[in-house]
KEVEXTI-360653 format. One record per residue (C-alpha): x, y, z; residue in three letters. Coordinates in steps of 0.2 Angstrom, whole numbers, padded with zeros to 4 digits, always signed. Example, Ala and Ser with C-alpha at 12.3 -4.5 7.8 and 13.67 -1.06 7.14 Angstrom:
2
+0062-0022+0039ala;+0068-0005+0036ser;
END
This chain:
159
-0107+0040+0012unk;-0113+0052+0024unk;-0114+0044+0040unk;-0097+0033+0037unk;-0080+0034+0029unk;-0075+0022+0018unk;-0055+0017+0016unk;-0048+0012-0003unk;-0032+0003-0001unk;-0025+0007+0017unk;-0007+0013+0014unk;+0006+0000+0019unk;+0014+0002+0036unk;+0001+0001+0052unk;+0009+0020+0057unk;+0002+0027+0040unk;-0016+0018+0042unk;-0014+0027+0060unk;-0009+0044+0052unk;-0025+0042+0041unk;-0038+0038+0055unk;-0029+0053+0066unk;-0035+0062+0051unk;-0052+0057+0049unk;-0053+0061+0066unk;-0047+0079+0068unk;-0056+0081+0049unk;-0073+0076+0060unk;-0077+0065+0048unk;-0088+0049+0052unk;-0081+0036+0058unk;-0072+0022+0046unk;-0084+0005+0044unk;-0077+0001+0028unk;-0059-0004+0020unk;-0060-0010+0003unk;-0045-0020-0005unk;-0043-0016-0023unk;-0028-0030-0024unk;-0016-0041-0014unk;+0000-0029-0014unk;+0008-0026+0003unk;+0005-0007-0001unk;-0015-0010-0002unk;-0020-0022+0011unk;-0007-0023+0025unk;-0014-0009+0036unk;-0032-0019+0035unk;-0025-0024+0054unk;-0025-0004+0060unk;-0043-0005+0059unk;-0055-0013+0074unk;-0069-0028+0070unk;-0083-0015+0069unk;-0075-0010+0052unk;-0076-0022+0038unk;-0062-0024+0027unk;-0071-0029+0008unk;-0062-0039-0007unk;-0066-0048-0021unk;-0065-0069-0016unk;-0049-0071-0027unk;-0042-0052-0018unk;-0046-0063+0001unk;-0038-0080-0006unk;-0022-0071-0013unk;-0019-0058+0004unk;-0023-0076+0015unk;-0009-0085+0006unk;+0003-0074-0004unk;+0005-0060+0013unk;+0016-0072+0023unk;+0028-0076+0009unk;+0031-0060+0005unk;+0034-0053+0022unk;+0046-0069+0025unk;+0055-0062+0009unk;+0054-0044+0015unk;+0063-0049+0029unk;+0078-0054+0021unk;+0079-0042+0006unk;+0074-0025+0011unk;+0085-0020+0027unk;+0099-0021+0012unk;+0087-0014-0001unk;+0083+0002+0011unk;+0101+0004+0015unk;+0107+0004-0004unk;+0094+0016-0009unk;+0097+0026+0005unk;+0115+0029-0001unk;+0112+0032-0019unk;+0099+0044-0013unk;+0113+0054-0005unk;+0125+0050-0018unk;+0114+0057-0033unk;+0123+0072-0038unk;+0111+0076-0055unk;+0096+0084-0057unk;+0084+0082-0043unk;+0069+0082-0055unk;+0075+0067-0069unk;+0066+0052-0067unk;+0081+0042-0060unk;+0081+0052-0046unk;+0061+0053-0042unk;+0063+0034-0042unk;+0076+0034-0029unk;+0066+0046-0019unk;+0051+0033-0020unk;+0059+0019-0016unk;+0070+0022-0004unk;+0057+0027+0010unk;+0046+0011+0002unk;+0061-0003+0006unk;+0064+0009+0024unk;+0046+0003+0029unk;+0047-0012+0025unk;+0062-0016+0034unk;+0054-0007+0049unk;+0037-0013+0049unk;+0039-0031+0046unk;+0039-0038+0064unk;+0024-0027+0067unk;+0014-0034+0053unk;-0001-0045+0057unk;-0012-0051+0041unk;-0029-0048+0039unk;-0040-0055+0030unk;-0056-0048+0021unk;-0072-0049+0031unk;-0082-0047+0017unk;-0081-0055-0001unk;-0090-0056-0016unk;-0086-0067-0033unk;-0091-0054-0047unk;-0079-0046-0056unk;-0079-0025-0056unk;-0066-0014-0059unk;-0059+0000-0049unk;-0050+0008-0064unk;-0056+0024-0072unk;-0050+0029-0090unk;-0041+0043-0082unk;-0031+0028-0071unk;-0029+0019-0089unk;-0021+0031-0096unk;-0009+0033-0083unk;-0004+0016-0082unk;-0001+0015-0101unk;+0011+0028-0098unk;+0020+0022-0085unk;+0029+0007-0094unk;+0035+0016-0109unk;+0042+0031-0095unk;+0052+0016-0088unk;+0059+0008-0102unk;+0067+0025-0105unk;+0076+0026-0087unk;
END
């Protein structure tokens, strides 16, 4: 944008929205004025807190209405599943004993460190809500981001 950065989905954990402005920072990039929420998943709007009231966090009304009241839910859930989520994944991780690059083993590697941050970042989780909402419906998807997303079902139906 030239004299500002602007944030897609912020990560999900407030030390990962904290890595990313330590790296706009040492990059000597502009300064962050705008965070856009493409959804409501924990993964994409719960670092929205990281970032101060000079920045605007930016939604689509349904994206705002969704984070407002489907966020608290799910870090209740959270709470009770992933500690036991993390640790299980954990041990499978360490437990896998076949090829480090088949599927089944890439999803462990994902998951495992997603469950682990929820189970850690859960008491430090505060819900933001977007500043900034419109009503039209756009799309953030490219056909490149299509085609991916086609893929992906048909790659785990076979795990």
């Amino acid at each position: 944008m030239g004299d500002y950065t602007v944030i897609i989905d912020p990560f999900m954990t407030p030390v990962a929205a904290e890595g990313i402005v330590k790296w706009i920072a040492a990059q000597k990039l502009p300064p962050v004025r705008y965070v856009i929420n493409t959804h409501y998943h924990n993964d994409h709007v719960r670092c929205n807190q990281v970032f101060g009231s000079d920045v605007k966090i930016v939604a689509s009304k349904i994206t705002a209405e969704l984070i407002a009241s489907e966020e608290p839910k799910a870090i209740a859930a959270e709470s009770n599943y992933a500690p036991g989520y993390c640790s299980r994944f954990t041990a499978l991780k360490s437990e896998f004993k076949g090829d480090t690059l088949d599927g089944r083993f890439l999803v462990l590697k994902m998951m495992q460190p997603y469950f682990c941050a929820l189970a850690r970042s859960k008491n430090e989780i505060v819900t933001r809500i977007p500043d900034v909402t419109f009503e039209k419906k756009c799309s953030w998807a490219t056909e490149e981001s299509l085609k991916f997303w086609r893929w992906v079902p048909a790659t785990h139906q076979a795990m």
